[in-house]
Residue, then its C-alpha position, 0 to 999 in steps of 0.5 A: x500500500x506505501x508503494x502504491x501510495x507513492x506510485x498515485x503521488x508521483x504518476x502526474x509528475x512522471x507522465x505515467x497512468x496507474x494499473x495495480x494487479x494483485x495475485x492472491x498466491x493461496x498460501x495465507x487464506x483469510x488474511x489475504x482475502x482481506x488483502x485484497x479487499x483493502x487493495x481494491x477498495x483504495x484502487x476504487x475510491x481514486x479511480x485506479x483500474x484493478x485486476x486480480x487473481x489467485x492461484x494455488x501456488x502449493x499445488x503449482x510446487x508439487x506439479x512444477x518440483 
């Protein structure tokens, strides 16, 4: 959030518009999903597009080693 915070500040000054991904990796359950949301809501209150996803990365390890 400090990161994207900073990003929003400077975006104006570096001629660049703002697009904020969020991957939940599956691994801290509830806590991530709460994450997310936080995520989501800031990118929705200043207008900032969002895009998510999860994955399993646990069973991604056991398939990939």
């Amino acid at each position: 959030m400090a990161l994207l915070h900073l990003m929003e500040s400077l975006a104006p000054r570096l001629g660049v518009r703002l697009r904020v991904a969020h991957l939940h990796h599956g691994l801290r359950g509830r806590e991530a999903d709460g994450d997310r949301a936080l995520v989501a809501g800031y990118c929705r209150a200043h207008r900032i597009p969002f895009t998510s996803g999860l994955t399993d990365v646990r069973a991604l390890s056991r398939h990939t080693g």
